[in-house]
C-alpha positions, 0 to 999 in steps of 0.5 A, a space after each residue: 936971660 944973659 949973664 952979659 947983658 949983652 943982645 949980640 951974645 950968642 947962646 951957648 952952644 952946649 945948651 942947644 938942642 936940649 930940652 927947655 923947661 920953666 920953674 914953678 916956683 920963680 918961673 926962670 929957665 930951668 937947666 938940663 943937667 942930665 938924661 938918664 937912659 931908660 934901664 928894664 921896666 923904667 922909663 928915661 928921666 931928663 933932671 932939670 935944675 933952676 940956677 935962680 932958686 935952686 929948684 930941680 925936678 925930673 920929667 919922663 922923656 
């Protein structure tokens, strides 16, 4: 979805390359806010935010 409204509006170019994500709840995209690194016995985690319900949640990557 563009803010816009506007088809000819390119997307914005710090969100490519991240990773895309849909909300369980309103089903929108979600946004990549964060990849934290991996630290000792831990694994990395991408936090994802949902600007339409304001849902976040974090995935292993």
């Amino acid at each position: 979805m563009m803010a816009s409204g506007d088809a000819n509006v390119p997307p914005d170019p710090a969100d490519q390359g991240r990773a895309v994500r849909r909300c369980e709840k309103c089903d929108a995209v979600m946004k990549q806010l964060a990849e934290l690194p991996a630290l000792s016995i831990r694994a990395a985690i991408k936090v994802f935010r949902c600007y339409a319900c304001d849902h976040v949640v974090s995935d292993r990557a």
